[in-house]
PAMIMAR-291403 format. One record per atom (N, C-alpha, C, O): residue in one letter; x, y, z. Coordinates in steps of 0.1 Angstrom, whole numbers, plus 5000, padded with zeros to 4 digits. Last residue first. Layout:
BEGIN
AXYZ;...
END
This chain:
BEGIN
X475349595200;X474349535208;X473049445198;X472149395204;X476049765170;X476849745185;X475149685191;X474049725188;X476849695136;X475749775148;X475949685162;X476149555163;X478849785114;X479049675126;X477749725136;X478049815144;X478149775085;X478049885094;X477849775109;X476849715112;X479749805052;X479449695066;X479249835073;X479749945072;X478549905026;X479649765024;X479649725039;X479549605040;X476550145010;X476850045026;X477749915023;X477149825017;X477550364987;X476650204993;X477550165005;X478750165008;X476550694973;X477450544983;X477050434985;X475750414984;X475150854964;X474750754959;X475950664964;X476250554958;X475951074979;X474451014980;X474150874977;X473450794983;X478351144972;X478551054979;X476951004989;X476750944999;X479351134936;X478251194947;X477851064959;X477250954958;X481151024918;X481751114929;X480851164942;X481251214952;X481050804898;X480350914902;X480750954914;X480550864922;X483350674893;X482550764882;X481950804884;X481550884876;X483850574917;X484950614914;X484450714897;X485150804893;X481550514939;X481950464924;X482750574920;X482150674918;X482750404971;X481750484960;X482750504951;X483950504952;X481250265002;X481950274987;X481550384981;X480550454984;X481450285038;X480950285024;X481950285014;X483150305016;X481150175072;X482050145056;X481350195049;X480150155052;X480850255104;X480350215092;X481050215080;X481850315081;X481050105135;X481650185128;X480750165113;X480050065112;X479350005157;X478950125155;X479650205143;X479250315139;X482349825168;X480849885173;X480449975164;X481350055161;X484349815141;X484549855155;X482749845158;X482049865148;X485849695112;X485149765117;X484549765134;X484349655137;X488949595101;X488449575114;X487249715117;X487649815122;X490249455071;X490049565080;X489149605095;X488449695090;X493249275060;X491549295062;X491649425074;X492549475081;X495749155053;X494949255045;X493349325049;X492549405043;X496048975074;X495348955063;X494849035054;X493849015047;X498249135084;X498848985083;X497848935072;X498348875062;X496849385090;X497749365081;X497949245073;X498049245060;X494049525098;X494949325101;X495849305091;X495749215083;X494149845103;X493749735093;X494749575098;X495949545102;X492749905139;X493549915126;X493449815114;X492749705116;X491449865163;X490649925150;X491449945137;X491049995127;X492349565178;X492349765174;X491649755166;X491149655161;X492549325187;X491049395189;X491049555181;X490049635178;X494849265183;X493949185168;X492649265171;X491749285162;X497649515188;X496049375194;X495049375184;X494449475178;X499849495167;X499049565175;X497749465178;X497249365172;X500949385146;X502149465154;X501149565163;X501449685166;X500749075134;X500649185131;X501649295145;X502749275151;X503248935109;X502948925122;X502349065126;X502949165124;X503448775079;X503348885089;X502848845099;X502048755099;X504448505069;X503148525064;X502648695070;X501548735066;X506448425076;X506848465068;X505248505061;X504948535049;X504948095094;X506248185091;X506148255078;X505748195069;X503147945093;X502548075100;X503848175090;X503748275083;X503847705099;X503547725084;X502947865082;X502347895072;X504147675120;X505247655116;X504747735097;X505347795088;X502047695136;X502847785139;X504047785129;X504847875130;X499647485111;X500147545125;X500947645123;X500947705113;X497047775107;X498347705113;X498447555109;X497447495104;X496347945076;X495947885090;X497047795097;X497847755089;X495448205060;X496548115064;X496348055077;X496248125087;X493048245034;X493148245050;X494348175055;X494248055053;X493648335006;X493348285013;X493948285028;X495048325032;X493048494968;X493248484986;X492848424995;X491648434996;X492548474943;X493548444947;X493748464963;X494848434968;X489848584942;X489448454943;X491348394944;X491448274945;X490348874945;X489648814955;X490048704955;X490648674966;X491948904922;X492348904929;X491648884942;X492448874952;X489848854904;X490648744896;X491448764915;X491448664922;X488449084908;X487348934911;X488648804912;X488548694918;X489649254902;X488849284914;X488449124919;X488249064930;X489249204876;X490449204878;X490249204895;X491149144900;X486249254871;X487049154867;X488349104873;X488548984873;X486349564875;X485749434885;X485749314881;X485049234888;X487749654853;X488549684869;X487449544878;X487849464886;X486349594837;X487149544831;X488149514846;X488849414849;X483849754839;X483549574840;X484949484840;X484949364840;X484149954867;X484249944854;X484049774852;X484049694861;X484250084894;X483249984890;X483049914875;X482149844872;X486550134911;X486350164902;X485650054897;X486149944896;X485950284943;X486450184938;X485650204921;X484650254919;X487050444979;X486750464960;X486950354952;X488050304952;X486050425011;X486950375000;X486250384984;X485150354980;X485150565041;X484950555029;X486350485016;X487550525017;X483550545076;X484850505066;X484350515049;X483250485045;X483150665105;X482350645090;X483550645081;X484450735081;X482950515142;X483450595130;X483150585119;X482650475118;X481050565172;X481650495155;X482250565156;X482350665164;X479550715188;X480850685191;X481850595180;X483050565180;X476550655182;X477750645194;X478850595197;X479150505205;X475950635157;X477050625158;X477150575169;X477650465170;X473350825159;X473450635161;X474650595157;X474550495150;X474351055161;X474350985175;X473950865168;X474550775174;X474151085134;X475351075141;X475351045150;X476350985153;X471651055110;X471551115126;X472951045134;X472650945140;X472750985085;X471351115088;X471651195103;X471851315106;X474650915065;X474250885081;X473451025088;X473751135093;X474851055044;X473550905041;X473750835057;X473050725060;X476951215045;X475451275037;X474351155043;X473151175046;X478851165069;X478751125059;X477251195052;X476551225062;X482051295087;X480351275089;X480551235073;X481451255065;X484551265090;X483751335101;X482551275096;X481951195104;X486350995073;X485551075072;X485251145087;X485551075097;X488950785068;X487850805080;X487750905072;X488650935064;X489450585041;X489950685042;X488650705059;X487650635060;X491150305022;X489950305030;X490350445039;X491450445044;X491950154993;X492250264999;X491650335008;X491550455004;X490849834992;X490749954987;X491150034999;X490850005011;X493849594981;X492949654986;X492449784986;X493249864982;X496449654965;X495249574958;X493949624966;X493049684959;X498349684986;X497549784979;X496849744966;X496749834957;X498549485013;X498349465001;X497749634993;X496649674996;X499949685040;X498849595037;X499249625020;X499849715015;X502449735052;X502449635046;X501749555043;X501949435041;X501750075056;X502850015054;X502549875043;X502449885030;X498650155064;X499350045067;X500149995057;X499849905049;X496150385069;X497350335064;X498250265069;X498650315079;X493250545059;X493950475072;X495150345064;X494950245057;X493450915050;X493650755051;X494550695059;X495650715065;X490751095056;X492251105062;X492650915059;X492250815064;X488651285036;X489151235039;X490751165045;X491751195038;X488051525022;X487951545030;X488351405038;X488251435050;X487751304993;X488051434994;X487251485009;X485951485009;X489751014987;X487951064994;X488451194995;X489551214998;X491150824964;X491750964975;X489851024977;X489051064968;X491650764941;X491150714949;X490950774962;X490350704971;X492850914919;X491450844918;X490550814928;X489350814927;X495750934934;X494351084931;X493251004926;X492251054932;X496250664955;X496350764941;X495450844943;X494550844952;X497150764991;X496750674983;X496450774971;X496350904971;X500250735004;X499550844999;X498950714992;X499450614988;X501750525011;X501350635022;X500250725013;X499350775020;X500650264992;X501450344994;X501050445004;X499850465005;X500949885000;X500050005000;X500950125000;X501950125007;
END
């Protein structure tokens, strides 16, 4: 992943959440203060609203698809663990899981997408909203 994520993909008003030695295949996942399509922020309490830009083209969600279906879960034992990362903060944080590229939504936190051709962040979609309790 690089420190700066590309100009395509870059949320405007957004701060990206970044990780050195996650895969940058993954999408470029940025915190937000507030979102248009979370109406009332107290049902947050205390979330966070995440956004990532992805390019919906048939040619990019093809290639999106080829690199999904090359990934898998590394499972032990300890020996076969090696050389796979280790991450470098409690598996409970809110940071990305490096070791699997994956990202850790929290109580309350929410994810959206949006289409990298349309820019209006009305038309976002919900990809995970962990609701607490």
């Amino acid at each position: 992943m690089q420190e700066q994520a590309p100009t395509d993909l870059c949320v405007p008003g957004g701060t990206l959440v970044y990780d050195a030695v996650r895969d940058g295949r993954f999408p470029y996942i940025h915190q937000v203060e507030s979102h248009p399509l979370v109406h009332d922020p107290d049902i947050l309490a205390n979330g966070r609203i995440f956004v990532f830009i992805q390019d919906t083209s048939p040619q990019a969600m093809e290639k999106l698809k080829e690199f999904e279906d090359s990934l898998e879960v590394p499972l032990g034992p300890d020996e076969n663990m090696e050389g796979r990362g280790e991450p470098n903060f409690p598996l409970s944080s809110n940071r990305i899981k490096s070791h699997l590229g994956m990202f850790e939504l929290l109580p309350n936190d929410v994810l959206f997408s949006r289409d990298m051709h349309d820019p209006d962040p009305e038309k976002d979609v919900v990809q995970g909203w962990n609701c607490d309790g």
